[in-house]
C-alpha positions as CSV (number, residue, x, y, z in Angstrom):
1,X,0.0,0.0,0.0
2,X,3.1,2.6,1.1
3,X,3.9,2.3,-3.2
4,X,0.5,2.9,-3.8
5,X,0.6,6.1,-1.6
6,X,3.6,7.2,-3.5
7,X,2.7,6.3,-7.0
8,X,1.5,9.5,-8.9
9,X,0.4,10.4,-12.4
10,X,3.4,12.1,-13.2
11,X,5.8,9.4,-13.0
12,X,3.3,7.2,-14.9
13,X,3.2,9.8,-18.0
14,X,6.8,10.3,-17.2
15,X,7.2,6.5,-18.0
16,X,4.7,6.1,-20.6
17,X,6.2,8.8,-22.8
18,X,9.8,8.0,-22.5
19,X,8.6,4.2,-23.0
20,X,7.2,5.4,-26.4
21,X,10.0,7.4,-27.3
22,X,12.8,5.7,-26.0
23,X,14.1,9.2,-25.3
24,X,13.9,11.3,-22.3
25,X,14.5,14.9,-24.5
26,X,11.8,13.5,-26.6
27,X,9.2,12.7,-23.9
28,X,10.0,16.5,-22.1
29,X,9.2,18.2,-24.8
30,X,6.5,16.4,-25.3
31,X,5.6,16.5,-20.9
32,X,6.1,20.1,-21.2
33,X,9.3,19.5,-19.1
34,X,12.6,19.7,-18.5
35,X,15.0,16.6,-19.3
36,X,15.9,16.5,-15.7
37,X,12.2,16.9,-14.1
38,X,11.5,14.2,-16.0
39,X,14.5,11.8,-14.9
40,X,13.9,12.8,-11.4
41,X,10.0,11.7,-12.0
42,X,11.5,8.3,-13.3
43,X,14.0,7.8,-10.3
44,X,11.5,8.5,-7.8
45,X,9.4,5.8,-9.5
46,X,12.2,3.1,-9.2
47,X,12.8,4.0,-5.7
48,X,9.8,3.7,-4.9
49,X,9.7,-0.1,-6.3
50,X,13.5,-0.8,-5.8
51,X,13.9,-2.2,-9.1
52,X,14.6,-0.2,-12.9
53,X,11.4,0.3,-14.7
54,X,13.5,1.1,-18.2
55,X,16.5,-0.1,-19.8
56,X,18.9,0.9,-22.8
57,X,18.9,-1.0,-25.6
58,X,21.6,-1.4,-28.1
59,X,21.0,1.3,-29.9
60,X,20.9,3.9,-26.8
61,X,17.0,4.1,-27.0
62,X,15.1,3.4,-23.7
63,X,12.7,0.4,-23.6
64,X,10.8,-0.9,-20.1
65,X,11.6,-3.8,-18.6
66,X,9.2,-6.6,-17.2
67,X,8.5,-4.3,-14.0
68,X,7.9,-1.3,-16.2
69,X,5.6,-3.4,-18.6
70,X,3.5,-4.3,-15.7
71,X,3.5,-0.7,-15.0
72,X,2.4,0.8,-18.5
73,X,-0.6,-2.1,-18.6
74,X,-2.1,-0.8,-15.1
75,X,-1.6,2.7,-16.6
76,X,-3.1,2.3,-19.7
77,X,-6.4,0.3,-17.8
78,X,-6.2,3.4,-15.5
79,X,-6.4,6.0,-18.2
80,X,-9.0,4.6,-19.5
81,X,-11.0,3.9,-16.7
82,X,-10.6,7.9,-15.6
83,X,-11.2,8.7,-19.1
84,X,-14.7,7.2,-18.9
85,X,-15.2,8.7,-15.2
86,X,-14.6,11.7,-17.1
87,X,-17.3,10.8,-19.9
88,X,-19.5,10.1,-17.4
89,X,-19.3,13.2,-15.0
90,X,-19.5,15.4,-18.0
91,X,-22.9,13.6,-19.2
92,X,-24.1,13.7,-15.7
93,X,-23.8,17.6,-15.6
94,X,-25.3,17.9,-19.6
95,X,-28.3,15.5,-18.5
96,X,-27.3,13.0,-20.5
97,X,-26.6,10.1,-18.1
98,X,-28.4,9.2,-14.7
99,X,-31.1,7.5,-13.4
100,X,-34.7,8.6,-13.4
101,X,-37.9,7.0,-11.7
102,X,-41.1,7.0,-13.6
103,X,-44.5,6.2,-11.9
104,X,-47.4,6.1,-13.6
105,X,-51.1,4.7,-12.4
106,X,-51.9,1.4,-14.1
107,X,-54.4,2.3,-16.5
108,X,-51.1,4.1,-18.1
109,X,-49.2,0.5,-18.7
110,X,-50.7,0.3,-22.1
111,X,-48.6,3.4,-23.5
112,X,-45.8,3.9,-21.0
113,X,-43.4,1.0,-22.3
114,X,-43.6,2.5,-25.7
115,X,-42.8,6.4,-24.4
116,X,-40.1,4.5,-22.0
117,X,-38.5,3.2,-25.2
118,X,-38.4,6.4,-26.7
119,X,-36.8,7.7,-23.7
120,X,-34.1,5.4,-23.8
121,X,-33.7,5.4,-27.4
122,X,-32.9,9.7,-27.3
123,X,-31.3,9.1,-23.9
124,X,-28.7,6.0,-24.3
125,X,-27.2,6.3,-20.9
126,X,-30.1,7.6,-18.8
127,X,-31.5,5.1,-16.9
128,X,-35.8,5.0,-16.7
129,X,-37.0,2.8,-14.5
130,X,-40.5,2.2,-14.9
131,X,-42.8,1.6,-12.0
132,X,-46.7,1.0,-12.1
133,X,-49.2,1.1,-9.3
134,X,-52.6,2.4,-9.1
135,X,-53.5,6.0,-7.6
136,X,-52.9,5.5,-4.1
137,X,-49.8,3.5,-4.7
138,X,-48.1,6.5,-7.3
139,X,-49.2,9.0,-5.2
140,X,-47.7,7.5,-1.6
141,X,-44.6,7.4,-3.8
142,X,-44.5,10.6,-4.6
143,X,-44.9,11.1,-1.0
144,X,-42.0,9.1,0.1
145,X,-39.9,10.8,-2.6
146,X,-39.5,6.6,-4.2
147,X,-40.8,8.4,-7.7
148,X,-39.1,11.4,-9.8
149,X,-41.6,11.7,-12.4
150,X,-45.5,10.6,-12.5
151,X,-48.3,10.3,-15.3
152,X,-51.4,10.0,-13.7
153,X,-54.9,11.7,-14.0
154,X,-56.3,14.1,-11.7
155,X,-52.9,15.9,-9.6
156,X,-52.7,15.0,-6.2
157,X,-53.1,18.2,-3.4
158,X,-50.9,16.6,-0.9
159,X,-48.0,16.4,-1.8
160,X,-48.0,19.4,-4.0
161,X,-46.9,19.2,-7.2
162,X,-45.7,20.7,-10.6
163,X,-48.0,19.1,-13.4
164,X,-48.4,19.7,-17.2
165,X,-50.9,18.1,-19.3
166,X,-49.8,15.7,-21.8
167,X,-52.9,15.1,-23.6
168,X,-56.5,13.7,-23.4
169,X,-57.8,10.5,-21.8
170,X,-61.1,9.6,-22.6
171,X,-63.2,7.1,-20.7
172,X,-65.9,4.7,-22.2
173,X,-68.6,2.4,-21.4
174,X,-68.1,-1.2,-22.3
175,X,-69.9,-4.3,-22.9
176,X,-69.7,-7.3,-24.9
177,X,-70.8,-6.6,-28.9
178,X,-73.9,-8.6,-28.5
179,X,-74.9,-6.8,-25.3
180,X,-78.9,-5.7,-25.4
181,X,-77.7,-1.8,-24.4
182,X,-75.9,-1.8,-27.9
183,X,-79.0,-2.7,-30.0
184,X,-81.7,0.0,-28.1
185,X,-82.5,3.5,-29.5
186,X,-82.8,5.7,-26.2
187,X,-80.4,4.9,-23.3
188,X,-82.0,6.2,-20.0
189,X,-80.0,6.8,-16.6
190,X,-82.3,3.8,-15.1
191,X,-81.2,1.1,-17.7
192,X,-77.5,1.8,-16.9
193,X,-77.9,1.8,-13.3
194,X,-79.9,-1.5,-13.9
195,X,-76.4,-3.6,-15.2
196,X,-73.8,-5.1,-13.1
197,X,-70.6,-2.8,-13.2
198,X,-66.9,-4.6,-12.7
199,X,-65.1,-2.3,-11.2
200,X,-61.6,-1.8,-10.0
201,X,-60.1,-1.6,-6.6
202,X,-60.5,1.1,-4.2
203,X,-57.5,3.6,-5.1
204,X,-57.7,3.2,-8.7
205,X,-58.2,6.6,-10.5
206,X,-60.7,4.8,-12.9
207,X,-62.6,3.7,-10.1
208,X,-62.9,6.8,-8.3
209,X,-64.4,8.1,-11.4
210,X,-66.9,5.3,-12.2
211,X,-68.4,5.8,-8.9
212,X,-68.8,9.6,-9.3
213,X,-70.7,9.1,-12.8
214,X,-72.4,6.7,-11.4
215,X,-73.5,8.6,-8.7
216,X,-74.2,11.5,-11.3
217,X,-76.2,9.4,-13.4
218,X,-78.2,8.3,-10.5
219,X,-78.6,11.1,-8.4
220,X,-77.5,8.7,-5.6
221,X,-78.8,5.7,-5.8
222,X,-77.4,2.1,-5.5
223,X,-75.8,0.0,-8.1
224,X,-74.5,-3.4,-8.5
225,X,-70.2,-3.5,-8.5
226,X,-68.3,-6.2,-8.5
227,X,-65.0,-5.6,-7.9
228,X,-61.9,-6.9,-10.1
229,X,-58.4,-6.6,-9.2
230,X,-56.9,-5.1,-12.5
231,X,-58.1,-3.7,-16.3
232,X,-57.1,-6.9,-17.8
233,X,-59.6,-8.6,-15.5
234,X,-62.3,-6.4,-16.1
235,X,-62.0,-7.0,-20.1
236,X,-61.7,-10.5,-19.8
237,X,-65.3,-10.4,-17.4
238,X,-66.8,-7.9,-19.8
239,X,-66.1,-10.3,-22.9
240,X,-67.3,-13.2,-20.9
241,X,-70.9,-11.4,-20.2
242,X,-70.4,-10.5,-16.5
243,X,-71.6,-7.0,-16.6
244,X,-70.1,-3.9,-18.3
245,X,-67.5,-1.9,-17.1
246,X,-66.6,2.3,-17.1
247,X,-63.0,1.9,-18.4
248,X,-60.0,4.0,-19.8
249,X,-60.3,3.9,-23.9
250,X,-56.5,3.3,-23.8
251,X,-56.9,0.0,-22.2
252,X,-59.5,-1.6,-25.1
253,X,-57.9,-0.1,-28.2
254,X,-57.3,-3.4,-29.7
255,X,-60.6,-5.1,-28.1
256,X,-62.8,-2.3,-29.7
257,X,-60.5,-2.2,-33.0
258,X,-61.0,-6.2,-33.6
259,X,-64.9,-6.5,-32.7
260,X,-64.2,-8.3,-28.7
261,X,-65.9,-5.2,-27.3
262,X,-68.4,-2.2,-28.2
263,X,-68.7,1.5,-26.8
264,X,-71.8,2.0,-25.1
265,X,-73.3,5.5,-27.0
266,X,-74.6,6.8,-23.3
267,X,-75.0,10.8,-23.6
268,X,-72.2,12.1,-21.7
269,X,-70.0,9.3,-22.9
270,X,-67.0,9.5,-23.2
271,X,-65.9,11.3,-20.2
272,X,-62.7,13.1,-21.3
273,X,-60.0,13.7,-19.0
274,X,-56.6,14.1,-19.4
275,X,-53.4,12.9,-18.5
276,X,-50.6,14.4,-16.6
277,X,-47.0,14.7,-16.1
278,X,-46.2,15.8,-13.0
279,X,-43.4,16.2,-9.8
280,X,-43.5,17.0,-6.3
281,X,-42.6,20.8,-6.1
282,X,-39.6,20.5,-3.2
283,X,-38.6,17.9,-5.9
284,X,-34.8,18.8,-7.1
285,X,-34.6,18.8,-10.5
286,X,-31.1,16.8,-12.0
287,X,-29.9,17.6,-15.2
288,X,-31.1,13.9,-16.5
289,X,-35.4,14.5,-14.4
290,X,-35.0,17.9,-16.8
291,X,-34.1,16.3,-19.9
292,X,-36.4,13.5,-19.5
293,X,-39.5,15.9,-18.3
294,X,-38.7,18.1,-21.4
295,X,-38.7,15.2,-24.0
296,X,-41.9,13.7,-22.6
297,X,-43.5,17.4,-22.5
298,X,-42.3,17.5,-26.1
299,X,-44.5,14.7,-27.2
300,X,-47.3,16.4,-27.0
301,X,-49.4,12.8,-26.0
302,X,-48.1,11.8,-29.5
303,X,-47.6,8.3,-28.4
304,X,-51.4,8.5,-27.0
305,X,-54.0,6.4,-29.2
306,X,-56.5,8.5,-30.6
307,X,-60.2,8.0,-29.9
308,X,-62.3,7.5,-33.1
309,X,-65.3,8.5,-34.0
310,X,-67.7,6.6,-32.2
311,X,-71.3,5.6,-33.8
């Protein structure tokens, strides 16, 4: 450890240059040095080790020996290893290297990986990690500081936040395509509230909002819910005839594209909202959260699918 201590960066360059040149003059001028600072940088070297790190060859050129070999590979493994340190720290301050954690509630799932890949295909060495809980679960991380970034519905007042919005989310009524709702000319309040709804768990966003349309719709009154632990569940049920379901549109794109399920045409329906970006306010911003907040903003919900014209 003691020639570890001792070992400096000047007697390595000091080495490495007159090891390439075989000439002392020729490795000062190339240092920036004097002839003699730079044989005093090599002599401290091989004191420190108590052997000769170069030799002369025949013709009166310097070459290393074994020890100084030994040397020149840890030096070179070094210089490159500070050289990516270097790299690094420099992309770290330009935003272009780090580590970013990005929540978003679950009815999200269905477009984050494909904005995540975007991500990482303009940010290489920026690492997103994705993490997807429903409501309660996003906001309690943005709480306990676990999240940098969120996309959810509604902001949260506690904790407060910064949010932009990043485009529209619509919400429809679903059923199965041969469901009787589908086939009748007037929908009334009362034949809605008559189904069996399939609904998510309490802390879900989407949930949350089914019962206050519901409760609209109704002015109050009961309705039959059956709760389902996740979207996918609910689709599945809804296929299978179970009862319909108030559900995020960009969670059924490809059921309602290939004919699994049908829009209910309710008046009101669909309920747009829209989604957000967003970060706790105290929250302090590293170069990579910028870059990544400003790319998503930049978007504009591009990577959102667009609700068609319904019938």
């Amino acid at each position: 450890m003691k020639r570890l201590n001792s070992l400096t960066l000047k007697q390595l360059r000091a080495l490495d240059a007159v090891a390439r040149h075989g000439s002392i003059t020729h490795a000062a001028d190339e240092l920036g040095l004097t002839a003699p600072a730079v044989h005093s940088q090599l002599g401290t070297l091989e004191a420190n080790f108590g052997c000769a790190m170069l030799q002369r060859g025949r013709a009166g050129a310097f070459a290393p020996t074994e020890e100084g070999r030994a040397l020149l590979r840890a030096h070179e493994k070094a210089q490159n290893a500070l050289a990516m340190a270097i790299y690094r720290i420099e992309a770290l301050q330009r935003g272009l290297a780090g580590s970013v954690v990005l929540g978003v509630v679950s009815t999200g799932k269905y477009f984050a990986p494909g904005l995540v890949a975007r991500l990482r295909r303009a940010y290489p060495d920026i690492e997103i990690v994705l993490r997807i809980g429903n409501r309660d679960a996003v906001i309690k991380a943005l709480q306990d500081g676990a999240i940098d970034l969120a996309i959810m519905g509604r902001p949260p007042r506690d904790p407060p936040v910064e949010s932009r919005p990043l485009g529209d989310h619509p919400h429809l009524l679903i059923a199965p395509p041969d469901h009787p709702l589908l086939r009748a000319q007037t929908i009334r309040p009362a034949d809605i509230l008559a189904q069996t709804f399939l609904v998510r768990e309490p802390g879900s966003g989407t949930r949350i909002l089914a019962n206050r349309w519901l409760d609209r719709i109704g002015e109050g009154r009961p309705f039959d819910a059956t709760e389902m632990e996740s979207n996918e569940t609910i689709k599945q049920a809804v296929m299978a005839g179970l009862g319909i379901a108030l559900i995020s549109y960009h969670t059924v794109t490809e059921e309602l594209r290939s004919g699994r399920l049908a829009a209910i045409p309710a008046e009101g329906l669909p309920i747009l909202r829209h989604w957000f970006l967003l970060h706790r306010q105290d929250l302090d911003l590293t170069p990579a959260i910028a870059n990544v907040r400003a790319f998503i903003d930049a978007q504009q919900g591009d990577y959102l699918p667009r609700l068609p014209e319904l019938p």
